[in-house]
BAFI-3210 file (N, C-alpha, C; in Angstrom, 3 decimals, decimal comma, padded with zeros to 6 digits):
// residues 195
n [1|2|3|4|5|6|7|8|9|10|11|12|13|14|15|16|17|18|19|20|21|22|23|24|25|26|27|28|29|30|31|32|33|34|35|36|37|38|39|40|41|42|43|44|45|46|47|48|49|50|51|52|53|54|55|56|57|58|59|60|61|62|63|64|65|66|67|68|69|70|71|72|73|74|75|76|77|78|79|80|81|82|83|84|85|86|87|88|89|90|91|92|93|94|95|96|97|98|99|100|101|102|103|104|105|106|107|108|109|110|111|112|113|114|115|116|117|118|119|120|121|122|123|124|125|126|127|128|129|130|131|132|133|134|135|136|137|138|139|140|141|142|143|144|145|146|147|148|149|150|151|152|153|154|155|156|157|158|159|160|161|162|163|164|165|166|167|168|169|170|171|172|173|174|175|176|177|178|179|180|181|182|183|184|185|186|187|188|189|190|191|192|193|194|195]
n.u [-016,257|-013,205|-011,099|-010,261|-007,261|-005,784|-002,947|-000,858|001,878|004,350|006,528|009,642|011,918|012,375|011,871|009,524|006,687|005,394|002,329|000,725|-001,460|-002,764|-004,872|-005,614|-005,224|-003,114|-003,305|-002,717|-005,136|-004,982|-003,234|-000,706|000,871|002,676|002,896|005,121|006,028|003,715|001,860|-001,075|-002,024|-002,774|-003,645|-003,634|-005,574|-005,143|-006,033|-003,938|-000,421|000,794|-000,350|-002,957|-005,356|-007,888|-009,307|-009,621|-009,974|-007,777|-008,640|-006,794|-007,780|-007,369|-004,005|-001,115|-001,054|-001,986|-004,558|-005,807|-008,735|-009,241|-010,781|-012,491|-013,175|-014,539|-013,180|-015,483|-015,892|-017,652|-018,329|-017,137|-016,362|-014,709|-011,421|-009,952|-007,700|-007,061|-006,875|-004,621|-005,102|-003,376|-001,389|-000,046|-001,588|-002,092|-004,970|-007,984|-010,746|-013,638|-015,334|-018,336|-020,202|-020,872|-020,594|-019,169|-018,093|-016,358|-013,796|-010,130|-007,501|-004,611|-003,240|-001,398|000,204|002,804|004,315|005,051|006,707|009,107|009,908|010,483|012,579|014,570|014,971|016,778|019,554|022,038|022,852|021,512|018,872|018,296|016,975|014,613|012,088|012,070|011,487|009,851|005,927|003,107|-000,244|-003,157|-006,435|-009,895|-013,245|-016,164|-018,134|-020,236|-018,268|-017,507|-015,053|-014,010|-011,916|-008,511|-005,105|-002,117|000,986|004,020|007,018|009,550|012,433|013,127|011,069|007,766|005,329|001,710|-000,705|-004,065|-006,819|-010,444|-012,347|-015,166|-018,400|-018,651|-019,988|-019,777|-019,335|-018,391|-015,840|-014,101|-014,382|-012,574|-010,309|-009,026|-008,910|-007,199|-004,635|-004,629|-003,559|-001,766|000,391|000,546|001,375|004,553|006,677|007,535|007,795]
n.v [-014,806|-015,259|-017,479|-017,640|-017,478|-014,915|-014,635|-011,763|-010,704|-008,160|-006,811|-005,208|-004,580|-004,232|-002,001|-001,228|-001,115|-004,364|-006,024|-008,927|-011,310|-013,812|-016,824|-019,348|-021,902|-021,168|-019,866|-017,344|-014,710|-011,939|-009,756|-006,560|-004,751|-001,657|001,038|003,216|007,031|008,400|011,283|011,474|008,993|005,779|002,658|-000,479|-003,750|-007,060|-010,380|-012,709|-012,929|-012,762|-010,932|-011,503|-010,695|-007,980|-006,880|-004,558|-001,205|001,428|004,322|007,673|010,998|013,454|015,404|013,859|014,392|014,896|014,204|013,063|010,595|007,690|006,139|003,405|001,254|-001,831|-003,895|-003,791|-000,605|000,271|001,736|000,755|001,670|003,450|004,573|006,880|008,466|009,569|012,710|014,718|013,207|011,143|011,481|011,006|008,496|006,150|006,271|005,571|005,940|003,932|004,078|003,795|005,289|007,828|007,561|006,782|003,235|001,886|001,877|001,928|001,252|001,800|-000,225|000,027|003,493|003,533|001,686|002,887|005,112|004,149|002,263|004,719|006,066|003,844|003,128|004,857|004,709|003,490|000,230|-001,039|000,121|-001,441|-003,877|-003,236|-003,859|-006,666|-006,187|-003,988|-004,346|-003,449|-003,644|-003,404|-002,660|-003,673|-001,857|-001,407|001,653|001,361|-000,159|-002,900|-005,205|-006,060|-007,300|-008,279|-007,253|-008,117|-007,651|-009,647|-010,639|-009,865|-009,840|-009,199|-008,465|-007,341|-009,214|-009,972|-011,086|-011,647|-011,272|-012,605|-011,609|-011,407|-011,830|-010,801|-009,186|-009,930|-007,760|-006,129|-006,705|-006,759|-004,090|-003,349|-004,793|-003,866|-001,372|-001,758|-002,974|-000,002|001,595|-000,223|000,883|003,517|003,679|002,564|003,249|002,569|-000,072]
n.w [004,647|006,755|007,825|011,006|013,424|011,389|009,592|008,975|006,995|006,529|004,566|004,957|003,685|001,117|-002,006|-002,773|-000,344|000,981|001,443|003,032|003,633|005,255|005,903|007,879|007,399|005,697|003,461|001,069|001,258|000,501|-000,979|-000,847|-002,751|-002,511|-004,264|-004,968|-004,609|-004,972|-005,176|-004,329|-002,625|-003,757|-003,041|-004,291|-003,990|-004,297|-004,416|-004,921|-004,593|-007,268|-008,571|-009,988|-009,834|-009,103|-005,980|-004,360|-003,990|-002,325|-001,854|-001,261|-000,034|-000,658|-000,938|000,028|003,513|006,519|008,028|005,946|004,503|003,291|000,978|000,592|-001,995|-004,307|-006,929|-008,736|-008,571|-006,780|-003,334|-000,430|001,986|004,675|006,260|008,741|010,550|013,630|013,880|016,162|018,407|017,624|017,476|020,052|020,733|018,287|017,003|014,769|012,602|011,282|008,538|007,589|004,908|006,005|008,311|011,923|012,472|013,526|015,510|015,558|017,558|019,462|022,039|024,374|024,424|024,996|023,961|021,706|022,284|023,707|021,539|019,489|020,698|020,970|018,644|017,491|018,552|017,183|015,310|018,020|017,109|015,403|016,253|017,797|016,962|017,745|020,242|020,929|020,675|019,530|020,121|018,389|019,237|017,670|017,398|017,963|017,894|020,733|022,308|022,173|021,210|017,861|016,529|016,977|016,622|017,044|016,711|016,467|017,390|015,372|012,955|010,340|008,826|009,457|011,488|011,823|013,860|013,393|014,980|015,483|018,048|018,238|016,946|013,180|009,922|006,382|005,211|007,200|007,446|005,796|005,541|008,113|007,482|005,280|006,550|008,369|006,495|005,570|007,995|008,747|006,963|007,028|009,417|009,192|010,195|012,846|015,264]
ca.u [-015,557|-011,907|-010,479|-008,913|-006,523|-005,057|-001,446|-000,454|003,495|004,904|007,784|009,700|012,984|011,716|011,480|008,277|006,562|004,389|001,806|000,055|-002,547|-002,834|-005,857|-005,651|-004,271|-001,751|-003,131|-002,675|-006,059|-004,994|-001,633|-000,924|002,424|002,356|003,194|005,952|005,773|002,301|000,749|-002,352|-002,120|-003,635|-003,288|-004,589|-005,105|-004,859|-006,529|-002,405|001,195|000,590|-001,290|-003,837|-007,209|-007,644|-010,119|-010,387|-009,128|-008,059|-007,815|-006,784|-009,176|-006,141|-002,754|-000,508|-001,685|-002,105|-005,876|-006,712|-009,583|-009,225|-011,909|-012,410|-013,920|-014,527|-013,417|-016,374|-015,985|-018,813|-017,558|-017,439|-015,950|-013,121|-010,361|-008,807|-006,646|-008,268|-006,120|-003,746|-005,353|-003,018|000,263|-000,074|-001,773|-002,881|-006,212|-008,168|-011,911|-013,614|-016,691|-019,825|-021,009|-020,439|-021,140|-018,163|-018,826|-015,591|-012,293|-008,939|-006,803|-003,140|-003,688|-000,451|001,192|004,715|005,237|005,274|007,751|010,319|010,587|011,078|013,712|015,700|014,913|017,458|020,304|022,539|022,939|020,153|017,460|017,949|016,330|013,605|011,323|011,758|011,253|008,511|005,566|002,220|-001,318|-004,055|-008,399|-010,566|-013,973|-017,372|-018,445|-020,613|-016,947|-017,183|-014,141|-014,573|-010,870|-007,186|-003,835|-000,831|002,388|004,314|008,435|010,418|013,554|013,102|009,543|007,146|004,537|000,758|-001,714|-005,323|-007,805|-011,429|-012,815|-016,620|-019,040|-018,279|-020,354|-018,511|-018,909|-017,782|-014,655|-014,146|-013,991|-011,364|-009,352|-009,014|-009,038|-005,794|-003,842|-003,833|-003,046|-000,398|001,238|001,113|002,156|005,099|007,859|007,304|007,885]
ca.v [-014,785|-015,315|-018,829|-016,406|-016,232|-014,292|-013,510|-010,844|-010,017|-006,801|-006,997|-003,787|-004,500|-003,994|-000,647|-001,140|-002,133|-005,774|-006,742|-010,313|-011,988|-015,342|-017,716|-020,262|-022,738|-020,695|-019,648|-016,242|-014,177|-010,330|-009,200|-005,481|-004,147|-000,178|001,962|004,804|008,183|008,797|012,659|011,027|007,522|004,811|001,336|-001,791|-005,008|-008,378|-011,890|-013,232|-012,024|-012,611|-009,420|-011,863|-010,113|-006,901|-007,127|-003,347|-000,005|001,801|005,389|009,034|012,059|014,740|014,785|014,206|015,283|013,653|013,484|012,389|010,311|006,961|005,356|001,726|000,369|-002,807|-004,124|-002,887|001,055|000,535|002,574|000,024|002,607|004,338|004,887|008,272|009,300|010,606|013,823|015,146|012,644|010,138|011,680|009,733|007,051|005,974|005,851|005,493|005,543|003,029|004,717|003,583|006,080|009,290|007,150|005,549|001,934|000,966|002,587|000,921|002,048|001,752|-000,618|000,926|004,447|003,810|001,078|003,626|006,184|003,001|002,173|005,534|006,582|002,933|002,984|006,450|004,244|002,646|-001,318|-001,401|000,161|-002,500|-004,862|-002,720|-004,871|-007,608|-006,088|-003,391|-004,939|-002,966|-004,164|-002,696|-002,836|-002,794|-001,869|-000,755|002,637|000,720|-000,717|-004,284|-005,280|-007,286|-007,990|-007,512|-007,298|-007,827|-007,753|-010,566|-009,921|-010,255|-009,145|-009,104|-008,393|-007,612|-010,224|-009,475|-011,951|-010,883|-012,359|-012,379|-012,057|-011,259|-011,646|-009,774|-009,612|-009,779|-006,153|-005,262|-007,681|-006,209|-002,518|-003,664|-005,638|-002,608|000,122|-002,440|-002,297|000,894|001,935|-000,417|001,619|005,008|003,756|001,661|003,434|002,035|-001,209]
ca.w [005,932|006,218|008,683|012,038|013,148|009,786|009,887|008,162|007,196|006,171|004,071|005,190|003,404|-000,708|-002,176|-002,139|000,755|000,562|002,941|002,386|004,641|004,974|006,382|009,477|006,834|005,591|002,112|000,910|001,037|-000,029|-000,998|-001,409|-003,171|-002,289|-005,527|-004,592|-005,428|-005,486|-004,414|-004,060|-002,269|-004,350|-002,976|-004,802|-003,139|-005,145|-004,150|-004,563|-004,988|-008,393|-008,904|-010,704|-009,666|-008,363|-005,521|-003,604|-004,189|-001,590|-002,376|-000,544|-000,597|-000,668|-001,623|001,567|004,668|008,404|008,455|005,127|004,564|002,827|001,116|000,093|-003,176|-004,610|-008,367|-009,644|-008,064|-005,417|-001,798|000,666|003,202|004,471|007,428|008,859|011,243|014,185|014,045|017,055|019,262|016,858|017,820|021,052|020,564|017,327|017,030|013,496|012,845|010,349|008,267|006,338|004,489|006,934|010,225|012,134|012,585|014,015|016,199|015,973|018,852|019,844|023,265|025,028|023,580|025,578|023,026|020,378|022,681|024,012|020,179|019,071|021,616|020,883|016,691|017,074|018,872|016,041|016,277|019,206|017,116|014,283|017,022|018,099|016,116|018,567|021,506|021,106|019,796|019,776|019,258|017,887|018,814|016,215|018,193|017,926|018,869|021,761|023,291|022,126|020,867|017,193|016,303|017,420|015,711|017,635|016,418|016,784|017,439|014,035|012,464|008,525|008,510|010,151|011,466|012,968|014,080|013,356|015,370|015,656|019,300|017,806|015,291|012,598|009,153|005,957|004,877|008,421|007,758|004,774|006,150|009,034|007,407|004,484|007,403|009,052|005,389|005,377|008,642|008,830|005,515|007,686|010,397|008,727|010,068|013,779|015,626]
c.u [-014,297|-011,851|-009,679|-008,669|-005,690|-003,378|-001,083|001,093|003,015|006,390|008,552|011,242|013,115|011,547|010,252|007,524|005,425|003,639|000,964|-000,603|-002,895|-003,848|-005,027|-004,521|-003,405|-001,600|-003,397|-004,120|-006,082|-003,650|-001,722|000,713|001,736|003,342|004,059|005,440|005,055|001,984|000,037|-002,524|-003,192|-003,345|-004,353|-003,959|-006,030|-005,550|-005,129|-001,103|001,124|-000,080|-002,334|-005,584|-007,412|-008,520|-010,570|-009,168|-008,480|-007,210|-007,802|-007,858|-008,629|-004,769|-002,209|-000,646|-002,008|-003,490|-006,337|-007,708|-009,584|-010,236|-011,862|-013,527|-013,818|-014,149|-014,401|-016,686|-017,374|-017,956|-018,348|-017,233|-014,987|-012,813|-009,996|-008,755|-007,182|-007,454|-005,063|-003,725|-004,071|-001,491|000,744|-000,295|-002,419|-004,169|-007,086|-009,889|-012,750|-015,377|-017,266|-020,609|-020,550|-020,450|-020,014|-018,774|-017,580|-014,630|-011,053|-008,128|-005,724|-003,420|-002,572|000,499|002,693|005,605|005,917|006,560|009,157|010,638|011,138|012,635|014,870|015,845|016,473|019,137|021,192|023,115|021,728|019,269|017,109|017,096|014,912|012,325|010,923|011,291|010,099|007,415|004,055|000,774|-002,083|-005,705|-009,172|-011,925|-014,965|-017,780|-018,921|-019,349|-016,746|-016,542|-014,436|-013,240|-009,614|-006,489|-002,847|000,368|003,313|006,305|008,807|011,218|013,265|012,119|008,669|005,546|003,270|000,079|-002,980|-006,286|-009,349|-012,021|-015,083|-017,241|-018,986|-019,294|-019,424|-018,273|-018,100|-016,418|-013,907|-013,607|-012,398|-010,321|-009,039|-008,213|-007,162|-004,618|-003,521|-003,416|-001,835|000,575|001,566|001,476|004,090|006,601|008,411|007,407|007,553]
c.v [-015,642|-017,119|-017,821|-018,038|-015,994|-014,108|-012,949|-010,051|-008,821|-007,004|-005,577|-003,433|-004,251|-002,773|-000,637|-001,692|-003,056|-006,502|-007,915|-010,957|-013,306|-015,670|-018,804|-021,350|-022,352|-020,220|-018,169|-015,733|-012,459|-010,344|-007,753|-005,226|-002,408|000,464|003,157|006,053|008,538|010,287|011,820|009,357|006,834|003,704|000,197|-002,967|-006,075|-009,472|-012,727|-012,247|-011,923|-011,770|-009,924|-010,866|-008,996|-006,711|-005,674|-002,334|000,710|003,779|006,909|009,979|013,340|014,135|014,929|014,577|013,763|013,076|013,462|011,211|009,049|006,185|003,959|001,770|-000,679|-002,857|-003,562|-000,831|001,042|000,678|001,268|000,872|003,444|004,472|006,496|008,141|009,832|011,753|013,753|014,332|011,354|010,172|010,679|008,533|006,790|005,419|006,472|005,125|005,080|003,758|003,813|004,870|007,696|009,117|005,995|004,276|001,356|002,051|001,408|001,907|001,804|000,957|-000,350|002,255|004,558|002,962|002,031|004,636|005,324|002,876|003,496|006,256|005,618|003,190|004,233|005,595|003,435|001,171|-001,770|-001,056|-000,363|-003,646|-004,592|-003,967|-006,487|-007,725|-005,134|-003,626|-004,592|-003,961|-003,559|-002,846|-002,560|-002,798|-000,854|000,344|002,466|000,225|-002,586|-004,478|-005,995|-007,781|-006,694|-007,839|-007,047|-008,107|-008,853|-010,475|-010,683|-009,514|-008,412|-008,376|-008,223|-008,544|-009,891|-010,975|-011,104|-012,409|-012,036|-012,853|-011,918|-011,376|-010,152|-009,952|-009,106|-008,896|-005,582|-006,101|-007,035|-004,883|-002,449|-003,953|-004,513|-001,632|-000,849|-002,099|-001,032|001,426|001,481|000,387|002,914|004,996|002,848|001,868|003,163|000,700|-002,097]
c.w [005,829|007,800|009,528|012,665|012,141|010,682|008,581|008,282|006,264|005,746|003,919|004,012|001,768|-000,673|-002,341|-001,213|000,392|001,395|002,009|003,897|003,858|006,112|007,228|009,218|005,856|003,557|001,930|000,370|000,180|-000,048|-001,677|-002,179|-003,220|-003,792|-004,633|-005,545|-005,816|-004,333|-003,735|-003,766|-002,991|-004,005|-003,673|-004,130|-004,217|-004,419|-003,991|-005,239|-006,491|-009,402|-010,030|-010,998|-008,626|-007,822|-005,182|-004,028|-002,479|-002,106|-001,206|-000,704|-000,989|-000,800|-000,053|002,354|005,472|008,193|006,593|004,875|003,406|002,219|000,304|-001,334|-003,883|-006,562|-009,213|-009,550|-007,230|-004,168|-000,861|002,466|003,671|005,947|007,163|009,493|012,224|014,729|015,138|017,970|018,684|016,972|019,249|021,604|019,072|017,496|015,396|013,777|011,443|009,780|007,291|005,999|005,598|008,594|010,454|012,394|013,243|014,412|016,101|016,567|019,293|021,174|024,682|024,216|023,830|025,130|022,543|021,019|022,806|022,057|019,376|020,084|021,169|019,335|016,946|017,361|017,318|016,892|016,768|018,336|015,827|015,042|017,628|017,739|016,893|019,420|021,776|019,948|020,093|019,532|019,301|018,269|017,946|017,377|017,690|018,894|020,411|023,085|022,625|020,715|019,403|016,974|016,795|016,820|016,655|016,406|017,161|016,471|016,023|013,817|011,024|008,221|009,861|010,440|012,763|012,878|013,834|013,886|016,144|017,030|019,407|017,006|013,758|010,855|008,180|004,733|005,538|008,268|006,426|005,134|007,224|008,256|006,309|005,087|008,547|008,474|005,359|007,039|008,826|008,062|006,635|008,659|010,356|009,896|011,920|014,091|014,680]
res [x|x|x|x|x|x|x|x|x|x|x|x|x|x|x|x|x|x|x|x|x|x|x|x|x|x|x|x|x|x|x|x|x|x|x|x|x|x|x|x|x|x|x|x|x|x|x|x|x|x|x|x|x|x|x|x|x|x|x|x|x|x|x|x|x|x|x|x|x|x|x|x|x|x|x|x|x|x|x|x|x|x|x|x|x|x|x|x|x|x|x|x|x|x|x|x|x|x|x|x|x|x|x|x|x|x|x|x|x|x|x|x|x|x|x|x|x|x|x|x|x|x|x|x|x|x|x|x|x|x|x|x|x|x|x|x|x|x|x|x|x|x|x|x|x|x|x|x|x|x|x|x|x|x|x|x|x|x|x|x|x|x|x|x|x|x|x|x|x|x|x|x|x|x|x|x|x|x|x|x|x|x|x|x|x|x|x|x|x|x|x|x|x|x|x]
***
């Protein structure tokens, strides 16, 4: 179990993009660097920037496509789980559902969709929608089929980068922390091109 609340940047300005999560006291827990030019999305996530130790896979199930099906595995190739897309419903609000095995175990959910329209309407503006970033700033539920909430991710206004808070409002065990925090990475990646 990780020290919340995590913050997690997004380094949008690198040809490749670089997310890194950091602990309470400010030490780097996961860092991903995204590989370009892949058919078949493969992300690996690291223990530090230093691409010392390669902790989880996270791989596609199809080549390109909306609702593909992400699944997680650990250093050794054991399936810890997997994120998708929850189709058409995702055009309006993003919403993403977190699996074990073939049974969701978790929803992460867009918590207003008129962020996502205000930023796309200003992003189009030249000048103004270099600032976007400051001003529309979404957050995310991660939540159990039941309704109870276990962690949230806001977005926190930035220029350069972008910057989330992750923070645990429930018990969470640390498979299920594991799956989120996985099923976060990559959503953030497909949703990159947003606030």
């Amino acid at each position: 179990m990780y020290k919340y609340p995590l913050q997690l940047a997004f380094k949008l300005w690198t040809l490749a993009p670089k997310i890194s999560i950091a602990n309470k006291e400010g030490n780097l827990v996961l860092f991903v660097r995204q590989k370009l030019f892949r058919l078949k999305e493969v992300i690996e996530v690291y223990r530090d920037d230093r691409l010392s130790e390669q902790l989880y896979t996270i791989k596609a199930d199809r080549i390109i496509d909306f609702s593909a099906r992400y699944n997680f595995t650990d250093a050794k190739g054991a399936t810890l789980g997997a994120v998708k897309r929850r189709g058409m419903r995702s055009l309006w609000k993003a919403h993403y559902e977190i699996y074990e095995q073939d049974r969701v175990v978790f929803n992460i959910q867009e918590e207003n969709p008129w962020i996502k329209v205000m930023d796309s309407l200003f992003s189009e503006i030249p000048v103004v929608g270099m600032f976007t970033g400051l001003v529309f700033n979404p957050t995310y539920i991660v939540s159990r089929p039941n309704g109870e909430i276990a962690i949230l991710l806001e977005k926190i206004p930035s220029f350069w980068s972008r910057l989330f808070t992750i923070k645990q409002l429930n018990r969470i065990n640390d498979q299920e922390e594991t799956q989120i925090l996985l099923s976060l990475l990559m959503m953030l990646l497909l949703e990159r091109n947003r606030g």
